[in-house]
C-alpha positions as CSV (number, residue, x, y, z in Angstrom):
1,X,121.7,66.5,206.6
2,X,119.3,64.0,206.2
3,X,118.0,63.9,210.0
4,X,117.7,67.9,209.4
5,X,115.4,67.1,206.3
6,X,113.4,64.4,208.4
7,X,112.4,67.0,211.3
8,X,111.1,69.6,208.4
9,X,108.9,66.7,206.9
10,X,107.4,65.6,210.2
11,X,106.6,69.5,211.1
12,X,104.7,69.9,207.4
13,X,102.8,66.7,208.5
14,X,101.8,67.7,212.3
15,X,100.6,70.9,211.0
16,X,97.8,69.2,209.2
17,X,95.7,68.8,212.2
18,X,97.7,70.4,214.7
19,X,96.8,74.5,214.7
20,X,99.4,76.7,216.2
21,X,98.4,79.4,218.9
22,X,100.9,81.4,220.6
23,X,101.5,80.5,223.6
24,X,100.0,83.4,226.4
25,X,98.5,83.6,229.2
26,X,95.2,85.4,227.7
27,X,94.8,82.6,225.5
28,X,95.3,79.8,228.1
29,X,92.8,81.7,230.4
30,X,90.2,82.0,227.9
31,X,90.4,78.5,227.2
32,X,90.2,76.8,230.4
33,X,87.3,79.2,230.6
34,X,85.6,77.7,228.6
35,X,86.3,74.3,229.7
36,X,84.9,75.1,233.2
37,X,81.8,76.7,232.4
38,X,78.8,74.6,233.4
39,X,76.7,75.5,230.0
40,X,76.3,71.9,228.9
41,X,75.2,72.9,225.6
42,X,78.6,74.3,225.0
43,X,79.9,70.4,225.0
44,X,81.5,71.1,221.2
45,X,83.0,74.1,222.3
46,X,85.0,72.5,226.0
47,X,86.4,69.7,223.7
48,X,87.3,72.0,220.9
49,X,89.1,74.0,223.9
50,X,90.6,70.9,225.2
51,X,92.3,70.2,222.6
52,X,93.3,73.5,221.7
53,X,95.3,73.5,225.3
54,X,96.6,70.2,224.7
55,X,98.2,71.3,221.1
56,X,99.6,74.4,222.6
57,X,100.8,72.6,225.9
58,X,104.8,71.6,225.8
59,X,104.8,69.2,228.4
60,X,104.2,65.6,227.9
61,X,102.0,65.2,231.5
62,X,100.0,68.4,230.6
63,X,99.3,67.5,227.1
64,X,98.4,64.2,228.0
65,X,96.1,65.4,230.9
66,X,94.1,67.7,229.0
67,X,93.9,64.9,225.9
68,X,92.1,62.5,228.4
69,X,89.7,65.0,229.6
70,X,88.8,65.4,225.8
71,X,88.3,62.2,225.4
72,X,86.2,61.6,228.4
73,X,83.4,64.3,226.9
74,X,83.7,63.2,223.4
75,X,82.6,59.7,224.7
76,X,80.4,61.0,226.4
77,X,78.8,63.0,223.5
78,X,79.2,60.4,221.4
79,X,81.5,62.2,219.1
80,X,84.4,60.9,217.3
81,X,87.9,60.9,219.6
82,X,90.4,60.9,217.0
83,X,91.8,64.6,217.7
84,X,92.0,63.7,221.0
85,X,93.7,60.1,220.8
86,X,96.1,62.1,218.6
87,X,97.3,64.4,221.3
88,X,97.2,61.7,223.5
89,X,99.5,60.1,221.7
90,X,102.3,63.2,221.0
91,X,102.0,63.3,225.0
92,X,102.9,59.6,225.1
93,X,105.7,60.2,222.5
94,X,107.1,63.2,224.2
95,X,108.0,61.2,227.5
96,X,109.1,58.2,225.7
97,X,106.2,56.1,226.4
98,X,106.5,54.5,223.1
99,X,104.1,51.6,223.7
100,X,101.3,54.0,224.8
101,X,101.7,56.4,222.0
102,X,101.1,53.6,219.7
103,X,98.2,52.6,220.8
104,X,97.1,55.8,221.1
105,X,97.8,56.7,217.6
106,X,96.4,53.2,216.9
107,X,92.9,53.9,218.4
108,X,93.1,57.7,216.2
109,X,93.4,55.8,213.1
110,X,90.2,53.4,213.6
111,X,88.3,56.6,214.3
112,X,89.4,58.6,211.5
113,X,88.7,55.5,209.2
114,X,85.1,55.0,210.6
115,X,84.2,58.6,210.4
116,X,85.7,58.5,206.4
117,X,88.3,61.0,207.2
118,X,91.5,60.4,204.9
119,X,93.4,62.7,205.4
120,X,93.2,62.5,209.4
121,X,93.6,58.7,208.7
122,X,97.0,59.3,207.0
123,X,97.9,61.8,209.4
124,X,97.7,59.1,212.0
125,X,99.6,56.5,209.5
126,X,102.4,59.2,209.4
127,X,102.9,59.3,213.8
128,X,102.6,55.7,213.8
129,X,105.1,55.2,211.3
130,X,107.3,57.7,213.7
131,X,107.1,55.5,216.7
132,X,108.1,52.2,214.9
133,X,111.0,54.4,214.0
134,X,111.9,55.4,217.6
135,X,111.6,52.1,218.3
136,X,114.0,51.1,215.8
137,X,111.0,49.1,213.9
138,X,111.9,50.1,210.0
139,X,109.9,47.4,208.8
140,X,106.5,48.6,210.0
141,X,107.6,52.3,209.9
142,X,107.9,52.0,206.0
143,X,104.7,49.7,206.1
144,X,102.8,52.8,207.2
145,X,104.6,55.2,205.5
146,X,103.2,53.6,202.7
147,X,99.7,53.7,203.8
148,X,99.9,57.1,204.5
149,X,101.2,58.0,201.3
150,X,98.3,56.3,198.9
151,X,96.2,58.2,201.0
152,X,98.0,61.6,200.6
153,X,97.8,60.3,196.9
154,X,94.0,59.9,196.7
155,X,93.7,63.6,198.9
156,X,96.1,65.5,196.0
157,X,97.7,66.8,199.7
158,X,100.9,67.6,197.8
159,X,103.0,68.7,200.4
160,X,102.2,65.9,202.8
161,X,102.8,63.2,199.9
162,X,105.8,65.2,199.5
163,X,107.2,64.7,203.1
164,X,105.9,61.2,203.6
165,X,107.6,60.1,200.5
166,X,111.0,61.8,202.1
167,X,110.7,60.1,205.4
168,X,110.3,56.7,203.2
169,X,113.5,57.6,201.3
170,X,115.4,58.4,204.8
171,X,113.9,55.2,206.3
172,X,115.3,53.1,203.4
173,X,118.8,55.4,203.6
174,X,119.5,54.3,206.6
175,X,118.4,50.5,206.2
176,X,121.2,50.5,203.7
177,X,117.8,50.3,200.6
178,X,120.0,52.8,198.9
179,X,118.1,52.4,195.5
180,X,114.4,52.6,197.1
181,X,115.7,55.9,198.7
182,X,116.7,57.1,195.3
183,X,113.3,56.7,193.6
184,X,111.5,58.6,196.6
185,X,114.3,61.4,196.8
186,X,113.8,61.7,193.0
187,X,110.2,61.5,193.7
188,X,109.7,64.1,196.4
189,X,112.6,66.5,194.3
190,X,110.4,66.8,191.7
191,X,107.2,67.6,194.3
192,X,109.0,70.3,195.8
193,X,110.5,71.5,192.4
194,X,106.9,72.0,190.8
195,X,105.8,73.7,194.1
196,X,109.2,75.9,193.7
197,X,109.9,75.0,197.3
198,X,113.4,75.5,196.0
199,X,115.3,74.8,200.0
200,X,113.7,71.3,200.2
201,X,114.1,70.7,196.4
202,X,117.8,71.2,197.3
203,X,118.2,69.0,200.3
204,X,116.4,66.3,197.8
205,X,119.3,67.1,195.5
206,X,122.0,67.0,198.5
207,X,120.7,63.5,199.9
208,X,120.8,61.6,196.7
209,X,124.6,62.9,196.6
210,X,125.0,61.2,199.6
211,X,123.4,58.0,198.6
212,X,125.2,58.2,195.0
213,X,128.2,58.8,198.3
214,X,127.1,55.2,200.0
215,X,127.2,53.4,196.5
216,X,130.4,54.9,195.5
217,X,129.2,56.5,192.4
218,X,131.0,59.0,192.6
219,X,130.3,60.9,189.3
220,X,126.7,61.2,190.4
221,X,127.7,61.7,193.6
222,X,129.5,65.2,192.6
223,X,127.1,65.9,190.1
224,X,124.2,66.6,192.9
225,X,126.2,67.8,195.9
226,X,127.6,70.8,193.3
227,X,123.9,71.5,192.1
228,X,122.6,71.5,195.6
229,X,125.3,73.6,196.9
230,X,125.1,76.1,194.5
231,X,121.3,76.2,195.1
232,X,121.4,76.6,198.7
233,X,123.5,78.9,198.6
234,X,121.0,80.9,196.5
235,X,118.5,80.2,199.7
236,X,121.0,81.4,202.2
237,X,121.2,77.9,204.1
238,X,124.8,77.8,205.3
239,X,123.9,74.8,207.6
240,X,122.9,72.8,204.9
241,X,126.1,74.4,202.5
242,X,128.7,73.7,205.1
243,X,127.6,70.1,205.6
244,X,127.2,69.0,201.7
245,X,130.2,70.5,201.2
246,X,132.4,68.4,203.7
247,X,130.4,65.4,201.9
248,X,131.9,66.9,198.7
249,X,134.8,66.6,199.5
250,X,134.8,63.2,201.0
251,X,133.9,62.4,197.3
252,X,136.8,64.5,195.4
253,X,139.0,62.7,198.3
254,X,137.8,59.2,196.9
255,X,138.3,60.8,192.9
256,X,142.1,61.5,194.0
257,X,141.6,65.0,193.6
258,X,143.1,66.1,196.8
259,X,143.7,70.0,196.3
260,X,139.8,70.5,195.3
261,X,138.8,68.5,198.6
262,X,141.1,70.2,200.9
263,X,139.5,73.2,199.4
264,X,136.0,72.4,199.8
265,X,136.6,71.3,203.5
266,X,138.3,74.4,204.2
267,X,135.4,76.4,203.5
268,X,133.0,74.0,204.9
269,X,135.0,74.1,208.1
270,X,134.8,78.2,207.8
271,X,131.2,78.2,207.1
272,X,130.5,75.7,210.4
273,X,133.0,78.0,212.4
274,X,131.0,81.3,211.3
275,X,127.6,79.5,212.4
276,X,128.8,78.0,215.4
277,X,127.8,74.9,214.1
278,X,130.0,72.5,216.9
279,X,128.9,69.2,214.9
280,X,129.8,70.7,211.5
281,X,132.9,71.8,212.9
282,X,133.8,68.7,214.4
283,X,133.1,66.5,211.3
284,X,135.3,69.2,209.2
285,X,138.1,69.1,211.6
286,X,138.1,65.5,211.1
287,X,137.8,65.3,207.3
288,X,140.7,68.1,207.1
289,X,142.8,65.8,209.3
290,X,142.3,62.7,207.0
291,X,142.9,65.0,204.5
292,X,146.2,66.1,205.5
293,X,147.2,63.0,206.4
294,X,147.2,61.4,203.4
295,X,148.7,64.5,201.6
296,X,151.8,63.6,203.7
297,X,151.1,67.2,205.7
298,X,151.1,65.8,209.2
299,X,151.6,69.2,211.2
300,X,148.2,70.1,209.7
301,X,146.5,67.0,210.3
302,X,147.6,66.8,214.0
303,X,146.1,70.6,214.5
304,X,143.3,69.9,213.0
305,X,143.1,66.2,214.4
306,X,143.2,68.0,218.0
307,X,140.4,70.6,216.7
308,X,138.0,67.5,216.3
309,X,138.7,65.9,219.9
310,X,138.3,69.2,221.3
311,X,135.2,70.1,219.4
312,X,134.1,66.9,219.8
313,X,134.8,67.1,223.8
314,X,132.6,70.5,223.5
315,X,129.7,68.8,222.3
316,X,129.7,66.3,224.9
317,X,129.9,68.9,228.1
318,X,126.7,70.8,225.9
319,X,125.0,67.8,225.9
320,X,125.8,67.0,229.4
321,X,124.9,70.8,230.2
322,X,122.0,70.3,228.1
323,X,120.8,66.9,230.1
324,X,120.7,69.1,233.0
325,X,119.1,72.3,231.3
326,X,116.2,69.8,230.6
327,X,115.8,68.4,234.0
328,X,115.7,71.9,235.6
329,X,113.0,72.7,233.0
330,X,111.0,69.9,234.3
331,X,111.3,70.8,237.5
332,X,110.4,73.9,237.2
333,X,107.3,72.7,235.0
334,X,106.1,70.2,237.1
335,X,106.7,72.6,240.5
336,X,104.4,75.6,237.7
337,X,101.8,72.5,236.8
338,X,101.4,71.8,240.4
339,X,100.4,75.5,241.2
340,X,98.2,75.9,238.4
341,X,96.2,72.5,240.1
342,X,95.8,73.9,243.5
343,X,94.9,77.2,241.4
344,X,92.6,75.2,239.2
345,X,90.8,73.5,242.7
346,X,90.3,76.7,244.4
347,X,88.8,78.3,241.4
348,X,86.6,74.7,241.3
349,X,85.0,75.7,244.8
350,X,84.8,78.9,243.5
351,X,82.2,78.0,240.8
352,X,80.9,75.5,243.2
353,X,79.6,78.4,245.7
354,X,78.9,80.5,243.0
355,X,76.7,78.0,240.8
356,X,74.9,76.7,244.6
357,X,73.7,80.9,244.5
358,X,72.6,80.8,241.5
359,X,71.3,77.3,241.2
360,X,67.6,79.0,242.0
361,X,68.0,81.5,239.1
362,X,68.8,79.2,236.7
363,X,65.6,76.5,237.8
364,X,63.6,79.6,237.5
365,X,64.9,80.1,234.0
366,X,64.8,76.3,232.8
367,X,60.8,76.1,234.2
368,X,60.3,79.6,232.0
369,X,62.0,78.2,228.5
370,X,60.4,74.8,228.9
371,X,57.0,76.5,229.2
372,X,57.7,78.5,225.9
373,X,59.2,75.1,224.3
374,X,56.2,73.1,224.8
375,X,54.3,76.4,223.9
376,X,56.0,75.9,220.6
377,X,55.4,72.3,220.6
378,X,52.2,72.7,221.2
379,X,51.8,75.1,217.8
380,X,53.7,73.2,215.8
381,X,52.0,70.5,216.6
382,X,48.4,71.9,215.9
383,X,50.1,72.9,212.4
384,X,51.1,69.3,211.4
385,X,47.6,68.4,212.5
386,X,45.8,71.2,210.3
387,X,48.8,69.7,207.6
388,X,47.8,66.4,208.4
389,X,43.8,67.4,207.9
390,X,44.4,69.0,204.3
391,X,46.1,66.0,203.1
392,X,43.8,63.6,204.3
393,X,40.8,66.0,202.5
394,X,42.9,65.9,199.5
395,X,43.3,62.3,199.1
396,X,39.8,61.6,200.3
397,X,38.7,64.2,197.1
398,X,41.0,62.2,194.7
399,X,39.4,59.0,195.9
400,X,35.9,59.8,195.1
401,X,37.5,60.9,192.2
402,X,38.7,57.8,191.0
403,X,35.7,55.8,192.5
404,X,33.6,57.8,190.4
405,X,35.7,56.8,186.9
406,X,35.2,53.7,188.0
407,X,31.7,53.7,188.7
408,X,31.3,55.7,185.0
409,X,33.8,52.8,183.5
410,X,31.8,50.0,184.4
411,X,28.5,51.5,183.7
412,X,29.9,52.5,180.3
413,X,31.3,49.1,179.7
414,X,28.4,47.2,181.1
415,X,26.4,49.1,178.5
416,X,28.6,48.4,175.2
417,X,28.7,44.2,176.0
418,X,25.5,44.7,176.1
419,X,24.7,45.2,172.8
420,X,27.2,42.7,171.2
421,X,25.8,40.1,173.6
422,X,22.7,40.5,172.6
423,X,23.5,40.6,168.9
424,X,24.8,37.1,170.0
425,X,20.9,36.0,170.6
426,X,19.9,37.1,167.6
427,X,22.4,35.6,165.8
428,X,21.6,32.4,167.5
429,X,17.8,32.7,165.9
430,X,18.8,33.7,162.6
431,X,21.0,30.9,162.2
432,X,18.0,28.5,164.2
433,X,15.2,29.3,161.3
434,X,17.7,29.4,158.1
435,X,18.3,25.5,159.3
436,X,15.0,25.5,159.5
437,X,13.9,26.6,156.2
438,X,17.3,25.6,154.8
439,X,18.1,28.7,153.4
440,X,22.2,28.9,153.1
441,X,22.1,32.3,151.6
442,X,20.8,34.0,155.0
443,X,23.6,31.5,156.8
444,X,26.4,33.3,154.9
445,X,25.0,37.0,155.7
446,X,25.2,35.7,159.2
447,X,28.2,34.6,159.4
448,X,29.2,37.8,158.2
449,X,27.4,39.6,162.0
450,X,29.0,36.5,163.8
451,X,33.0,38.1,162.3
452,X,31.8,41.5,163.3
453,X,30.2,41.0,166.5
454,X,33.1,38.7,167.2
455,X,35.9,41.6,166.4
456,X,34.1,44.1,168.0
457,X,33.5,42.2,171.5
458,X,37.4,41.2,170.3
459,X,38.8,44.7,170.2
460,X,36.9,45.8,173.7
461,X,38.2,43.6,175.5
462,X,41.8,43.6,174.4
463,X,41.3,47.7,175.1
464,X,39.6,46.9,178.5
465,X,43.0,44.3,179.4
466,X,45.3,47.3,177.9
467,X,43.9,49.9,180.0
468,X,43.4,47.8,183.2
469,X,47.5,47.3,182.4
470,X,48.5,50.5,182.0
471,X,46.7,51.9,185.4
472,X,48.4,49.9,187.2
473,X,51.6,50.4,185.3
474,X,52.4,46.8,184.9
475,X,51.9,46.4,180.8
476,X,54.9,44.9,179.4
477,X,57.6,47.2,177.6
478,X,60.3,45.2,175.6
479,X,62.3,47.8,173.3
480,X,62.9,46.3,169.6
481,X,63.9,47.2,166.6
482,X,60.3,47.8,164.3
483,X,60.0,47.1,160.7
484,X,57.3,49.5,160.2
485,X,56.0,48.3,156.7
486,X,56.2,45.1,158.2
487,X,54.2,46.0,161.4
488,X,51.2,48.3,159.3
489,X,50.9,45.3,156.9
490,X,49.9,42.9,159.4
491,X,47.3,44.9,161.1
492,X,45.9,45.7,157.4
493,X,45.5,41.9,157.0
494,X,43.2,41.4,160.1
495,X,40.6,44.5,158.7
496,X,40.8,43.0,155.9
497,X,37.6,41.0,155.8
498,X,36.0,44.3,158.0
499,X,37.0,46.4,155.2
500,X,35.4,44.4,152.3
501,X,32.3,43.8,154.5
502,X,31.7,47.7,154.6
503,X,33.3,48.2,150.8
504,X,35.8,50.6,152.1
505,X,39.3,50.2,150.2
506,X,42.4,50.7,152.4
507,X,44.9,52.4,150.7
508,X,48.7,51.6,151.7
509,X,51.6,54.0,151.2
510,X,54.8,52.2,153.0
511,X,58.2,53.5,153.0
512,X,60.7,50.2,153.1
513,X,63.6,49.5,155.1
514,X,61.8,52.1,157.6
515,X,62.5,51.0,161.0
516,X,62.0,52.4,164.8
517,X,63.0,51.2,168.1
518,X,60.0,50.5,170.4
519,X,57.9,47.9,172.1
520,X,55.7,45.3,169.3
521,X,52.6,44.8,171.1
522,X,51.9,48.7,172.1
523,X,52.9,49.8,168.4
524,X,50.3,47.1,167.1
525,X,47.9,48.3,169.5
526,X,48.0,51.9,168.3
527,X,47.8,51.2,164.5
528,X,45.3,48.5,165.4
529,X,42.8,51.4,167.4
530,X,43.0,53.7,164.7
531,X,42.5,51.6,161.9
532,X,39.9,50.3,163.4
533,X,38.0,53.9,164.2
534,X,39.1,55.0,160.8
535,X,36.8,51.9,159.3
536,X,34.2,52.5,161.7
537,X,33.8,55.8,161.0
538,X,34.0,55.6,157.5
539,X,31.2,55.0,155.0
540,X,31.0,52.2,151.8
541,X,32.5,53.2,148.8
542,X,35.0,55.3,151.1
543,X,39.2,54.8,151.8
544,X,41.2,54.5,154.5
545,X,44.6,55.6,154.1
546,X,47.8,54.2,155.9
547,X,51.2,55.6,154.6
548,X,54.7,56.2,156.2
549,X,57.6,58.1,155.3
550,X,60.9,59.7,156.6
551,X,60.7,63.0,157.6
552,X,63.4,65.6,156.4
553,X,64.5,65.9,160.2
554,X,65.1,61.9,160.2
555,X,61.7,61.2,162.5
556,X,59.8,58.1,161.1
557,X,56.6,59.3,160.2
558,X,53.1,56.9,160.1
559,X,50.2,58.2,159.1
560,X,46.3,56.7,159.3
561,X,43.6,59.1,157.4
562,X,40.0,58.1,156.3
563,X,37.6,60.1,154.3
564,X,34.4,59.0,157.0
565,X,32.5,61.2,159.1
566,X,34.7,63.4,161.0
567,X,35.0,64.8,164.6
568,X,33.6,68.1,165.5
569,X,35.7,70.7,166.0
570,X,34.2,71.2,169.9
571,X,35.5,67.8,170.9
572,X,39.3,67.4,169.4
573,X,40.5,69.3,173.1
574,X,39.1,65.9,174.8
575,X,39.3,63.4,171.8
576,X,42.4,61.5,174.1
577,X,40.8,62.0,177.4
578,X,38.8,59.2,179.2
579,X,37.4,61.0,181.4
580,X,33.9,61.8,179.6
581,X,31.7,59.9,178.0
582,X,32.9,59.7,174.5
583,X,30.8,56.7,173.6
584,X,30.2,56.9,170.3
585,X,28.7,54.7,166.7
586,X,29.9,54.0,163.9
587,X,28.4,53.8,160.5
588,X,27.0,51.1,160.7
589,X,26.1,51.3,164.2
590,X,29.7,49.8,165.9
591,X,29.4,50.7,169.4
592,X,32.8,51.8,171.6
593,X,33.7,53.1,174.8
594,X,35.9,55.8,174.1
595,X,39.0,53.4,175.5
596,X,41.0,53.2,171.9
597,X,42.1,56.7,171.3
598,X,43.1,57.1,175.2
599,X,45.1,53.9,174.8
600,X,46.7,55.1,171.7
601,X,47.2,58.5,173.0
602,X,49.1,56.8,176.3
603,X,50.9,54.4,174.1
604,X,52.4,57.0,171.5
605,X,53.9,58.3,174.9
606,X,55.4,55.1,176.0
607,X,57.0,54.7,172.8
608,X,58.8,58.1,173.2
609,X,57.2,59.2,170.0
610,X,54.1,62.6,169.2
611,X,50.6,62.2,168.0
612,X,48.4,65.2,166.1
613,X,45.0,64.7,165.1
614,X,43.5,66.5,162.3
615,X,39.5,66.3,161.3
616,X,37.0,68.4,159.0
617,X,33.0,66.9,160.0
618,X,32.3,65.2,156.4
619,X,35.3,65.1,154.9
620,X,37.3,62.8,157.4
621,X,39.9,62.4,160.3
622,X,43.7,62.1,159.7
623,X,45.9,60.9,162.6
624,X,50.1,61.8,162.7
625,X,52.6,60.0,164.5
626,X,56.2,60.8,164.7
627,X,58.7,58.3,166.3
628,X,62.5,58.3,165.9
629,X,63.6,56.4,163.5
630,X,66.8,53.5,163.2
631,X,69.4,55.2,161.3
């Protein structure tokens, strides 16, 4: 029974890359067409066909001829051989050529597993594995069975795992690994029961009987031969019926319950008889004569005892018969194979002459679709060029583009140090003539220019060094955790002295405990620009506001507000954009660039966090910011 469940489990396998086509004439014909048209284009299609004839082919010589012919284009096109080496190898196996096959499916593996083909790879695993068993090599037979079986595994190829696992179990039954076989029956029953394969779920059933059989457990033994009797029977299977139940009653022989087994051989022996199962009946005839034996009934054991030789005679002569039934058929085969050659070489000069006649046409025809090719070649190539020409006028637009920023940055710049610089000089005579005249009042008023001029030339530059940063995308972003009280009250402290130099009073409004996740320097930069334009901006005797809160949708709010001058309502659209000339003075004549607010405006971005900007001309400016806050 077991041997009859290892020939299903190999077919369920082979069919995985092995398409059936009947086997006709028509179909042969139409494939060897194709293999001996001269279209070379149609490369794919000859080896597809070649492998087609070798998977339909039953002879070993034929299958293996067509499978090296396969092989011979594939290299050729450079295309993966594993179908072919496959089919090789069944040829190889066929005949016996053991050694061959092997290598064959050897050579099918390696390309399976360099074209990433896992199922294919396992399907190889699962013929290798075959011919270490005809060889009688269990140990490397399992050792790919197992192989093959992770990869069924990793595929979810069900069925497949299903019969791998069952030819693991048989290998291991008959290496006397009677618990190993148990697991992978038990295994593969449950497989086959979830797929309600309900014939093969049985035989799973019927073979661990006949292990529980082996380990003398008999209890265990009876427990699945009865439930996988009853089953097949359900399915029809008499084979498979007659045979566990002449196992059954080897078992209720061994329990002493001699009337029960006499019974169940009796109708196993029937069943096999019906069928005309010879083997069946032999091994019936043979358990009813030990049967009868030991019941003391020796006219019935010597009848049946002469059944078995005589059965068992039968099955010799068939075989014999069969032996020569075989050789005749390869005869006859090899006599059929060596007509269709000669057919196959007359038909060769056939298409020899024929192609020579129309070798003219088809030169004719190449010259004509090559001239139309390199027609198209020659459009396509003047529309790459005319491609090629936009995108070069594109970039060469976006690089006067830029050129001209730059030209406007520098000028702008140039203009701005400027002034400071030569505030510098100034500065330099002041101080010069209040030595002079000792006056140490004037001294202290200058001093007072020297802190401004020196925070204003300060704050450009550190805006020139941000932005030249951010261009080229290199300024530093190291995510932190913000304390935003924290970070608003140290900015405050470096306007300090600017505020009290203009009289403006900054007016702080902090929430505590108020935290964000963002990078330091760029959060210090942003409240540091718009502090900064908020003083500038802003008159004596005005206010400065800074104040932050938590919004009711849990984003940490900051806002910076002044009471100065205001920005008209024309320029708000552009107020972030560097592109013009926003170069503006303050109230007491600060001079900037326009670089702050675009900084701050890129910055806000960075930080993953919204800016809004609100302004009424006379009444003041109020900037927004909303970033998310550290619950």
């Amino acid at each position: 029974m077991i041997c009859r469940c290892l020939v299903f489990s190999l077919i369920a396998i082979v069919t995985a890359i092995k398409p059936l086509y009947a086997w006709q004439d028509r179909a042969v014909d139409s494939l060897l067409h194709i293999v001996h048209a001269n279209n070379s284009e149609d490369n794919n299609r000859k080896y597809d066909a070649l492998c087609q004839l070798a998977s339909i082919s039953s002879n070993a010589d034929t299958i293996i001829k067509y499978s090296e012919q396969a092989l011979q284009l594939a290299s050729k096109m450079g295309r993966s051989q594993a179908r072919a080496y496959t089919y090789k190898g069944i040829g190889n196996l066929n005949s016996g050529r053991l050694a061959a096959a092997l290598e064959c499916f050897l050579n099918a593996a390696g390309e399976y597993e360099k074209f990433g083909s896992s199922t294919g790879l396992a399907t190889a695993y699962t013929y290798i594995s075959q011919t270490y068993s005809m060889q009688g090599n269990h140990g490397n037979e399992r050792l790919y069975l197992k192989r093959a079986i992770e990869l069924f595994t990793r595929e979810n190829d069900t069925l497949n795992l299903a019969s791998a696992m069952h030819n693991l179990g048989y290998s291991c039954f008959i290496t006397g690994q009677y618990d190993s076989a148990l697991v992978l029956f038990k295994k593969t029953g449950e497989i086959y029961q979830q797929l309600e394969y309900l014939t093969e779920y049985g035989y799973t059933l019927g073979n661990s009987g006949m292990v529980y059989s082996r380990l003398s457990e008999y209890d265990l033994a009876e427990n699945h031969l009865l439930k996988a009797i009853e089953m097949l029977q359900l399915q029809g299977d008499e084979y498979a019926v007659a045979e566990y139940m002449i196992e059954y009653a080897s078992v209720l022989q061994q329990k002493g319950k001699m009337p029960e087994a006499l019974s169940y051989a009796r109708t196993g022996f029937q069943k096999a008889s019906a069928n005309s199962i010879l083997e069946l009946e032999r091994d019936a005839a043979y358990r009813l004569a030990q049967l009868y034996r030991v019941s003391g009934r020796y006219d019935s054991a010597c009848h049946f005892l002469s059944l078995y030789i005589s059965t068992n005679d039968s099955i010799k002569n068939i075989e014999n018969i069969q032996k020569m039934a075989d050789l005749r058929t390869g005869f006859e085969v090899a006599k059929k194979q060596a007509e269709v050659d000669v057919l196959q070489k007359n038909r060769i000069i056939q298409l020899i002459v024929i192609g020579s006649l129309g070798l003219i046409l088809m030169l004719a025809g190449w010259l004509i679709i090559m001239y139309y090719r390199n027609l198209e070649r020659l459009r396509k190539l003047a529309a790459d060029l005319r491609e090629r020409k936009t995108l070069l006028e594109n970039q060469s637009t976006e690089l006067r583009e830029l050129n001209r920023i730059k030209d406007k940055f520098f000028s702008v710049v140039s203009h701005d140090l400027r002034g400071p610089i030569s505030s510098i000089g100034g500065i330099s005579h002041m101080i010069r003539d209040s030595m002079e005249h000792n006056n140490k009042a004037l001294l202290h008023e200058i001093t007072d220019y020297i802190d401004q001029t020196v925070f204003s030339l300060t704050g450009l530059l550190e805006n020139l060094l941000n932005w030249a940063q951010s261009q080229q995308g290199r300024f530093p972003y190291n995510e932190t955790e913000i304390d935003t009280k924290e970070l608003v009250t140290e900015v405050v402290r470096l306007f300090s002295t600017i505020a009290v130099l203009k009289d403006i009073r900054i007016n702080l409004k902090l929430h505590d405990n108020l935290c964000i996740v963002g990078d330091r320097n760029s959060m210090m930069m942003i409240i540091r620009n718009l502090v900064s334009n908020a003083l500038k901006f802003t008159k004596a005797n005005g206010m400065v506001s800074i104040a932050t809160r938590l919004t009711g949708d849990g984003m940490a709010e900051i806002a910076v507000s002044d009471n100065g001058v205001g920005i008209p309502e024309d320029k708000l659209p552009w107020l972030f954009d560097f592109k013009e000339n926003k170069s503006t003075y303050g109230t007491d004549k600060e001079k900037g660039v326009g670089l702050g607010l675009s900084l701050v405006h890129e910055f806000v971005k960075m930080n993953k966090g919204t800016i809004q900007v609100s302004s009424t001309v006379g009444k003041g400016t109020s900037f927004v910011m909303q970033f998310t806050s550290v619950k």
